[in-house]
N, CA, C and O atoms as a DFTB+ gen file, in Angstrom:
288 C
 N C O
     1  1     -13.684     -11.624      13.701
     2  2     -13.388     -10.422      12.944
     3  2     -13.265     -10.806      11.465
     4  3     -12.521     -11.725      11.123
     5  1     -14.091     -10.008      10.473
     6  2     -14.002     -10.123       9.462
     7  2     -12.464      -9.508       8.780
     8  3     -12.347      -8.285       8.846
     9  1     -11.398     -10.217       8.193
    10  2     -10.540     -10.144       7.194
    11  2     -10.739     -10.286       5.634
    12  3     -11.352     -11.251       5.178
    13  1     -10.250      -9.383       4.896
    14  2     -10.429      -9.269       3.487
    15  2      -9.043      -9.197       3.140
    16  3      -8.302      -8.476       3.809
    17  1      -8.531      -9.969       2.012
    18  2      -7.623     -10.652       0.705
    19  2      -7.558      -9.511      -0.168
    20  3      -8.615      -9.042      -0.590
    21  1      -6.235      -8.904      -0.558
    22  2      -6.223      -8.028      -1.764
    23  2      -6.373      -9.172      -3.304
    24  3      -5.869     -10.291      -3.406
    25  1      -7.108      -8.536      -4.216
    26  2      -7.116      -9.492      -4.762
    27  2      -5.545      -9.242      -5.712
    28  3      -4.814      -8.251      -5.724
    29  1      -5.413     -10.531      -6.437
    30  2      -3.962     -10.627      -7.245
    31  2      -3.601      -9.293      -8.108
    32  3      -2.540      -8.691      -7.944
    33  1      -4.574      -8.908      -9.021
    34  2      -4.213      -7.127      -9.524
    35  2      -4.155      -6.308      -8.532
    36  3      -3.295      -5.430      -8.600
    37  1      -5.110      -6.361      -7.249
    38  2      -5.058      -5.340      -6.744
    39  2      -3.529      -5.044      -6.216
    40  3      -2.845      -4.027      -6.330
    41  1      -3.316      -5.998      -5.750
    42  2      -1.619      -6.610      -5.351
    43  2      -0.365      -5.946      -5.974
    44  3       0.474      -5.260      -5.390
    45  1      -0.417      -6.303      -7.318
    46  2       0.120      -5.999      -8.650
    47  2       0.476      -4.756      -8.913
    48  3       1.587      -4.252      -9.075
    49  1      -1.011      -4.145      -8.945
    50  2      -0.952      -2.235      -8.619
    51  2      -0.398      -1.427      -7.375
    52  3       0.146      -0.326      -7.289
    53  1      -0.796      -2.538      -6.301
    54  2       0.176      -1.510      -5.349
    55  2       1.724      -1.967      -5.080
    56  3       2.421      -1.271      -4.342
    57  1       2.221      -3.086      -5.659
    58  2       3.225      -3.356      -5.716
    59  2       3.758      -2.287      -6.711
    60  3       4.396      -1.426      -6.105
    61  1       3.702      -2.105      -7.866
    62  2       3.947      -0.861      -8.652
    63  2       3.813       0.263      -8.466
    64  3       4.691       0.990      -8.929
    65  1       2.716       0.875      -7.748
    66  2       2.823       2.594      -7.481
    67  2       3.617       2.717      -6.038
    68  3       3.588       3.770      -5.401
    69  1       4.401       1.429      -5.535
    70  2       4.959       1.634      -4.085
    71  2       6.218       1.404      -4.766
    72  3       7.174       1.903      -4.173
    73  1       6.453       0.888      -5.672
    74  2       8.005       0.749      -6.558
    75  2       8.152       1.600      -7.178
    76  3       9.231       1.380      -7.728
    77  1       7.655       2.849      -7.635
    78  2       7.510       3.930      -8.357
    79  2       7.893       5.124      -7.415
    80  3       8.809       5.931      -7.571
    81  1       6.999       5.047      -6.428
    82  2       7.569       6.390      -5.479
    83  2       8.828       6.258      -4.894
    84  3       9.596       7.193      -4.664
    85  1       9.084       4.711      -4.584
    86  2      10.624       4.489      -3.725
    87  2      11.787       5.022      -4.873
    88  3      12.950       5.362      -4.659
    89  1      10.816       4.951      -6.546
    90  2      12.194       5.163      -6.902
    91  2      12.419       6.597      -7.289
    92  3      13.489       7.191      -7.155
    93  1      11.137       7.176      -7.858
    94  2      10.934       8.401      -8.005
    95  2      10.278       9.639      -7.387
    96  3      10.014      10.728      -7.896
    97  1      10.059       9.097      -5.961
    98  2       9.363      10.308      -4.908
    99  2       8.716      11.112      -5.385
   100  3       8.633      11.152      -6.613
   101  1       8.152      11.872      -4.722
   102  2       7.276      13.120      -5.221
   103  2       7.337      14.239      -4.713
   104  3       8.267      14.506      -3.952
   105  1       6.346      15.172      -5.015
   106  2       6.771      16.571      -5.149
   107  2       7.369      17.179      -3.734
   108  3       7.239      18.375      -3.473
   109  1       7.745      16.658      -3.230
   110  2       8.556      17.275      -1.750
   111  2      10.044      16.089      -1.969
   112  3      11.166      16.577      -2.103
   113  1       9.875      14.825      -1.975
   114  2      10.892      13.849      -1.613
   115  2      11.653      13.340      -2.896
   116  3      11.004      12.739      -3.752
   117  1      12.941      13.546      -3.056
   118  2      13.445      12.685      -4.767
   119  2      12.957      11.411      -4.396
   120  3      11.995      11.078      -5.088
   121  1      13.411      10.286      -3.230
   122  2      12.911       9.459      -3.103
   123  2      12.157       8.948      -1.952
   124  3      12.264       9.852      -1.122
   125  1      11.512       8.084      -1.478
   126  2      10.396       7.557      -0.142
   127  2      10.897       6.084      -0.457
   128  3      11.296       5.366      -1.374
   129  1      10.499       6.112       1.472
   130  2      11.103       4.968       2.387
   131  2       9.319       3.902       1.787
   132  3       8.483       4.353       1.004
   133  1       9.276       2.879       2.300
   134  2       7.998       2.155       2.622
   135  2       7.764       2.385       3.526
   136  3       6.769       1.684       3.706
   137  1       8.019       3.211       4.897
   138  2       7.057       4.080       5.527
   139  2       6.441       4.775       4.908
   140  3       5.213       4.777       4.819
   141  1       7.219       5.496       4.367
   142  2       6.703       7.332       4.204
   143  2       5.404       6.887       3.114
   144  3       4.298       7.415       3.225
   145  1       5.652       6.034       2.246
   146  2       4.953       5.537       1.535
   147  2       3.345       5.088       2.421
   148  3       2.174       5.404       2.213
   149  1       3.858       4.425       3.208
   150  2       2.602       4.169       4.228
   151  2       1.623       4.942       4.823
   152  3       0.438       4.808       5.130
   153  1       2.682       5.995       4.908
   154  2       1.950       7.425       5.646
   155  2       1.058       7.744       4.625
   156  3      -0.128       7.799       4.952
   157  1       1.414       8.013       3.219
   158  2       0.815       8.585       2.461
   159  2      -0.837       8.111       2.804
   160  3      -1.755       8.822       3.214
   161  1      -0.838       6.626       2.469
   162  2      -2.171       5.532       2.660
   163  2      -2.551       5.840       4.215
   164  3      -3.744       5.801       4.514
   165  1      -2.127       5.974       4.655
   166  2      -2.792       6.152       6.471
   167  2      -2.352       4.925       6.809
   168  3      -2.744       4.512       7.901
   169  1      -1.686       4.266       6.214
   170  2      -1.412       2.565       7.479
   171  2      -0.130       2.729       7.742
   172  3       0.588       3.627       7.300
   173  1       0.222       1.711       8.590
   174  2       1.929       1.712       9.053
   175  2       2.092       0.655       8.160
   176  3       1.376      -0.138       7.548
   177  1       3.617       0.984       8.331
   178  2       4.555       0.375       7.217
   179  2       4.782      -0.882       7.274
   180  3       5.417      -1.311       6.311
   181  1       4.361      -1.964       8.411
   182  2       4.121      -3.133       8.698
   183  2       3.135      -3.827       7.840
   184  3       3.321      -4.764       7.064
   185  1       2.312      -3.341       8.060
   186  2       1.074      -3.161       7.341
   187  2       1.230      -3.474       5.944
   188  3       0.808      -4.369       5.212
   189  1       2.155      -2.201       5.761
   190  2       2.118      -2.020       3.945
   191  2       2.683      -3.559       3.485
   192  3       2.036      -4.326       2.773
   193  1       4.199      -3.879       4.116
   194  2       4.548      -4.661       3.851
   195  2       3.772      -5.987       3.597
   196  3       3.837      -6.722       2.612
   197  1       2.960      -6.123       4.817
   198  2       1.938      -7.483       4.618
   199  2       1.450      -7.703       3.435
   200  3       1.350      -8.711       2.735
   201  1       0.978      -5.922       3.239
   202  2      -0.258      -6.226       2.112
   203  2       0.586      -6.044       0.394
   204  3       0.159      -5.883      -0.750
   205  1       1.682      -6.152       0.891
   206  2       2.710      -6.350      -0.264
   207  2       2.814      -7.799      -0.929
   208  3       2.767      -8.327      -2.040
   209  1       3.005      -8.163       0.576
   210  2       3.209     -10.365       0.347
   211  2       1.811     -10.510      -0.289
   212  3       0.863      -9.764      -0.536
   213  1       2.170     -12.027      -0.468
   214  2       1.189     -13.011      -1.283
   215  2       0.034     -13.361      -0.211
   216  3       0.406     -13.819       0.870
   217  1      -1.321     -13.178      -0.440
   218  2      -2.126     -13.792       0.332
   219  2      -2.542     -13.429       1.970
   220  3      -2.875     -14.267       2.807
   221  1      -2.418     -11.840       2.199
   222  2      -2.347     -11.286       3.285
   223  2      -3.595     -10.819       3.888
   224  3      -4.091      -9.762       3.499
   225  1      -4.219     -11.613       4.929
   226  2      -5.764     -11.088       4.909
   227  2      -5.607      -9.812       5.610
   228  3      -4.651      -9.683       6.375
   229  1      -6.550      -8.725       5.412
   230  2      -6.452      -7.320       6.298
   231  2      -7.423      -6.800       6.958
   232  3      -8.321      -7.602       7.213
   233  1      -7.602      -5.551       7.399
   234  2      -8.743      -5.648       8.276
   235  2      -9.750      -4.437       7.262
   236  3      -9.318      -3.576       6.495
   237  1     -11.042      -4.734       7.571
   238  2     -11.738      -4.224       6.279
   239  2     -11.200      -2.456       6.209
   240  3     -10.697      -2.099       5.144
   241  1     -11.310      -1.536       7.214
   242  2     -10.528      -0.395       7.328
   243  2      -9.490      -0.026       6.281
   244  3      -9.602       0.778       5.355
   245  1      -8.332      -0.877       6.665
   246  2      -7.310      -1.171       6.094
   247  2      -7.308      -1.239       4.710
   248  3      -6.385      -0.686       4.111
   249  1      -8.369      -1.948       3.960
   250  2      -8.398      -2.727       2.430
   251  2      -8.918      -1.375       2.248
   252  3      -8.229      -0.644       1.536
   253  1     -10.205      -0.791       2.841
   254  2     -10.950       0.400       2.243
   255  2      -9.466       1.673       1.957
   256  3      -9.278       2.071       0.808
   257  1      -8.706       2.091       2.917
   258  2      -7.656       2.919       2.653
   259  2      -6.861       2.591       1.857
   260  3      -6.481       3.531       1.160
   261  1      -6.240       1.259       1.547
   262  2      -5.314       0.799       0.398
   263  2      -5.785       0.939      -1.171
   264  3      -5.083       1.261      -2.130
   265  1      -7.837       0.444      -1.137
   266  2      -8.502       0.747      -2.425
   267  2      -8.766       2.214      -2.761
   268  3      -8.827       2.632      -3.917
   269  1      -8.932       3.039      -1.560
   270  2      -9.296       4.750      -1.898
   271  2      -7.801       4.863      -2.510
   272  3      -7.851       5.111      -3.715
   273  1      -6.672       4.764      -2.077
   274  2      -5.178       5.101      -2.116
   275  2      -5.049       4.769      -4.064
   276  3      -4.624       5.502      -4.957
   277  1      -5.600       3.417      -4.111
   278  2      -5.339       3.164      -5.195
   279  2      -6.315       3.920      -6.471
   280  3      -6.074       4.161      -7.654
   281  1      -7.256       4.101      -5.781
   282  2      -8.311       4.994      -6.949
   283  2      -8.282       6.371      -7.140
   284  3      -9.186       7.038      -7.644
   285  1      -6.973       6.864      -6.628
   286  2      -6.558       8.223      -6.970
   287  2      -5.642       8.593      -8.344
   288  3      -5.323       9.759      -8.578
């Protein structure tokens, strides 16, 4: 099975727009869990976390929903 690496910005950016909603939620929530956050992206919150850490390979699915998530 092919696995794909967020690269180090990509990392960077979702470390920041996932530190942003926990602190400032959005238009329904004052603040979000790293689930709810997850939900948003379509992955579980396991998931998110991985692709939080350093060096987390994912499954190509996965990278494609985290990069659409991020190009909004």
């Amino acid at each position: 099975m092919l696995l794909i690496k967020l690269e180090p910005d990509e990392r960077k950016e979702l470390r920041k727009r996932v530190a942003y909603l926990q602190r400032h939620g959005d238009e329904h929530n004052r603040t979000l869990s790293k689930a709810m956050v997850a939900r948003k992206i379509h992955i579980s919150a396991p998931t998110l976390v991985k692709a939080l850490k350093t060096d987390t390979e994912l499954k190509p699915e996965t990278y494609d929903r985290i990069k659409e998530w991020l190009a909004k």
